[in-house]
C-alpha positions as CSV (number, residue, x, y, z in Angstrom):
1,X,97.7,22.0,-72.9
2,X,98.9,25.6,-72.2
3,X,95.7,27.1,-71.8
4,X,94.2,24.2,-69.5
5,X,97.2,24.2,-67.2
6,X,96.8,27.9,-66.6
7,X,93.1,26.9,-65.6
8,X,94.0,24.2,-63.2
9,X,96.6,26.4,-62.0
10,X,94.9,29.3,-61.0
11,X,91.7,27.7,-59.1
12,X,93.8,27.0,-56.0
13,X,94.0,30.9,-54.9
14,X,90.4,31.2,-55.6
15,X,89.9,28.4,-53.2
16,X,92.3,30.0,-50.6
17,X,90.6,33.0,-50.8
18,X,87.4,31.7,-50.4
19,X,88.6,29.8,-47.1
20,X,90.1,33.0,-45.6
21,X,86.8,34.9,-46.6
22,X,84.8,32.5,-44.9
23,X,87.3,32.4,-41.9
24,X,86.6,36.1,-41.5
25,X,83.3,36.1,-41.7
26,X,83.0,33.7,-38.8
27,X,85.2,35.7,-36.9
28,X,83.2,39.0,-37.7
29,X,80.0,36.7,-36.3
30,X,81.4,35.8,-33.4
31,X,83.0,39.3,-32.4
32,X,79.2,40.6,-33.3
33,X,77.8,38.2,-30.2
34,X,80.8,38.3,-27.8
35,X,81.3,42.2,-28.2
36,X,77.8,43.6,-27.2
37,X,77.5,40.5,-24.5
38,X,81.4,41.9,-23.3
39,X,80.0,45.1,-22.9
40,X,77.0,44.4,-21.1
41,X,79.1,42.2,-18.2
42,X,81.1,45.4,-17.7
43,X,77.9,47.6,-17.6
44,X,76.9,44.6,-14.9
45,X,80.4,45.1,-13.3
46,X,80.8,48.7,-12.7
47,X,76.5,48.5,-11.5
48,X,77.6,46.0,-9.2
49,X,80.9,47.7,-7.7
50,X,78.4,51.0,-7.3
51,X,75.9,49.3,-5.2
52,X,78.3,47.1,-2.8
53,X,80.2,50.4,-2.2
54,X,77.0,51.9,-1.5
55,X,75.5,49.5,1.1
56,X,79.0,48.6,2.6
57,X,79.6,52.2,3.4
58,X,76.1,52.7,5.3
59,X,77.0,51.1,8.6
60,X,80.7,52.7,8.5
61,X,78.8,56.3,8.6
62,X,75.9,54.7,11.0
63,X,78.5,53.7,13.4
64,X,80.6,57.0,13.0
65,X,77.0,58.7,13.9
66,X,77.0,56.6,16.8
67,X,80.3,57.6,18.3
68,X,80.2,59.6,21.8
69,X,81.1,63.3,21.9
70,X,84.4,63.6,22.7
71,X,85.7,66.6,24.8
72,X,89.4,67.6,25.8
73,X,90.0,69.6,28.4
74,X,86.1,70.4,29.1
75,X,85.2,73.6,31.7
76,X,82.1,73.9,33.3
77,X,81.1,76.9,35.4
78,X,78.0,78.1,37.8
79,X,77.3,79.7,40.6
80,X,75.1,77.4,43.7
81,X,72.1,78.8,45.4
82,X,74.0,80.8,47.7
83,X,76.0,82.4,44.5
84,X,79.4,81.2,45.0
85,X,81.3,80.3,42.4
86,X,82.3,76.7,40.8
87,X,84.9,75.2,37.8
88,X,84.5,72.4,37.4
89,X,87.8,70.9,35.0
90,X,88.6,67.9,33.3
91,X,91.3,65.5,31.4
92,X,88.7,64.4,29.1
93,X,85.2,64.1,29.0
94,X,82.3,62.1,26.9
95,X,78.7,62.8,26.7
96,X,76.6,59.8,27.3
97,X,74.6,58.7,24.0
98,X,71.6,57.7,25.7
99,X,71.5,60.8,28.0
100,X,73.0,63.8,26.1
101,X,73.1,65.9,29.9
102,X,75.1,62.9,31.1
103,X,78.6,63.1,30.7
104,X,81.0,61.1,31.7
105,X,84.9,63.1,33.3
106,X,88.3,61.3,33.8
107,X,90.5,63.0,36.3
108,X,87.7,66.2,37.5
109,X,88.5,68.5,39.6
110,X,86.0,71.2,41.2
111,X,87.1,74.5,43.0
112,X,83.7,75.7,44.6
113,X,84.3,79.9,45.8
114,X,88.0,80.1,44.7
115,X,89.9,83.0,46.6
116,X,87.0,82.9,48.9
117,X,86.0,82.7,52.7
118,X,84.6,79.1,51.7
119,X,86.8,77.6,49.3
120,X,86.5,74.0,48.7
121,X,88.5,71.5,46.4
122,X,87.4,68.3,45.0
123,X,89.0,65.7,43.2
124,X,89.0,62.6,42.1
125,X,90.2,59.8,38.9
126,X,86.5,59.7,37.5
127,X,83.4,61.2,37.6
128,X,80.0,61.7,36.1
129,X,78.2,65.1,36.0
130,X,74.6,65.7,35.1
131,X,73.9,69.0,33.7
132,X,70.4,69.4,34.0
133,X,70.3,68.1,38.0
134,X,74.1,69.7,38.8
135,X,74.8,66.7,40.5
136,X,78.9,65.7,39.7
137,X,79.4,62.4,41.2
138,X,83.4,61.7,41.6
139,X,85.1,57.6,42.4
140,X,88.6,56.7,42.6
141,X,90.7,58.2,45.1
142,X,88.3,61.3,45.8
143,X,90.2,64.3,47.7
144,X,88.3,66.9,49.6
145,X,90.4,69.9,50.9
146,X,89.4,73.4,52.1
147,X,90.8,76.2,54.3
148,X,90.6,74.1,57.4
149,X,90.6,70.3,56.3
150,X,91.8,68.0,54.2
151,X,89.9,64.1,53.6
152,X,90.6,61.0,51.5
153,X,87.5,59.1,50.3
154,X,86.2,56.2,48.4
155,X,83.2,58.6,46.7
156,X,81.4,62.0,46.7
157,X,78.3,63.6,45.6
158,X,78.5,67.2,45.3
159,X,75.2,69.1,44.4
160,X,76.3,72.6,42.7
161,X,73.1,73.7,42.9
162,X,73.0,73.4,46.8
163,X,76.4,73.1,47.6
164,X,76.0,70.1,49.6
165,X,78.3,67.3,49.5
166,X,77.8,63.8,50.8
167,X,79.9,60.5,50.6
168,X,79.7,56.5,51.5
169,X,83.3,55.1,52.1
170,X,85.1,54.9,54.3
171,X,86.9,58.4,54.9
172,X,89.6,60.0,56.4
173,X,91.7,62.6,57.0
174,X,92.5,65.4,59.4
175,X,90.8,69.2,60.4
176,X,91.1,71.7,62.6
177,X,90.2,69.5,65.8
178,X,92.5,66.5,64.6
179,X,92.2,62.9,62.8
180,X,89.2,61.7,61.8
181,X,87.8,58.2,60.3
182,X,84.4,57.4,59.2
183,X,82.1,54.9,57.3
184,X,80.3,58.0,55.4
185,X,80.3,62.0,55.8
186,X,78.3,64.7,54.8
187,X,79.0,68.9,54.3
188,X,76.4,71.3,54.5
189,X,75.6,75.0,54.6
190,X,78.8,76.9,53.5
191,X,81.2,74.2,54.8
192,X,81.0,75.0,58.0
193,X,79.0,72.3,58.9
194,X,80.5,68.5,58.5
195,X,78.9,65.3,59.8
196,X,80.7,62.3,60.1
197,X,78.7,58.3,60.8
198,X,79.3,55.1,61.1
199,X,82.5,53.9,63.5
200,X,83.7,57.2,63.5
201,X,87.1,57.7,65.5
202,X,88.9,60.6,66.1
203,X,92.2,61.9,67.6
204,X,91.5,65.1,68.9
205,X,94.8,68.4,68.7
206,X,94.4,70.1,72.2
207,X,94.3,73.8,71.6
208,X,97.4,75.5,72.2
209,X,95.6,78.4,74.3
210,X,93.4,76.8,76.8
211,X,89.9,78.6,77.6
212,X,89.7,80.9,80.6
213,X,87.9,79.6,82.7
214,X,85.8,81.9,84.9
């Protein structure tokens, strides 16, 4: 009785042991698919993140490539065809994408032969100015003021090159013969010569010394 009791007693840790062993051998099975397939989805993962950064961060650069030139406080200088100087100034400027000569000025201001028999001074709130043709073209509020006049216009073309300048707009303003109001105006040679059309008026300053007359 002693001896079979031990028997009967001793086959239910066997049994127990058996279960847990077969437990872990499930487990060790189941870790030996889930593991390597774990793996490979983070392998997926991190390939994945790689390439979406990749592409997302091609139009950010293209569109940074695309940006204008920006320029503070740009300075532009020359000489015309009858060598007198020009600065040309600026608040801010931007170079046209399309046309790289092209570039675009907020508040410009020229100074054509400063400290000189034929200084002239132009100004106005915007402006374009083509490098390769000198041509500066100036809107807003244009002011045109030199040793013997001073004018208010709509818009200006001034041609460094030639040193002509021309304007459509009304104008006015005042010289050394009086008041003056025009539909468009035009200077030439060295400033000494200014044309004035359409409904032009003028108030004319008598001269303090009248002409002798003979």
């Amino acid at each position: 009785m002693t001896a079979s009791h031990a028997s009967i007693d001793a086959t239910p840790p066997r049994r127990a042991d058996f279960e847990r062993w077969r437990r872990r051998s499930k487990l060790i099975r189941l870790l030996r698919v889930l593991l390597p397939a774990l793996i490979a989805l983070i392998f997926l993962g991190l390939a994945g993140s790689v390439v979406w950064s990749t592409f997302s961060s091609q139009p950010q650069r293209a569109a940074s490539g695309d940006e204008p030139i920006r320029l503070i406080n740009p300075r532009f200088v020359g000489r015309d065809d009858k060598g007198r100087a020009f600065v040309l100034t600026a608040d801010s400027a931007i170079r046209d994408r399309n046309d790289y000569q092209r570039v675009l000025l907020k508040a410009p201001a020229l100074v054509l032969d400063e400290g000189g028999p034929d200084e002239m001074r132009l100004a106005g709130a915007e402006g374009v100015f083509h490098e390769a043709t000198g041509k500066l073209s100036l809107s807003g509020g244009v002011k045109l003021a030199d040793a013997k006049s001073a004018f208010d216009t709509a818009a200006s073309m001034f041609d460094t090159k030639t040193g002509e300048l021309v304007g459509s707009g009304p104008i006015q303003g005042a010289g050394d013969l009086g008041e003056i109001t025009a539909e468009s105006y035009g200077v030439y040679g060295k400033g000494d010569r200014m044309v004035f059309k359409g409904g032009v008026r003028a108030r004319l300053q008598p001269n303090q010394e009248q002409p002798k007359q003979e």
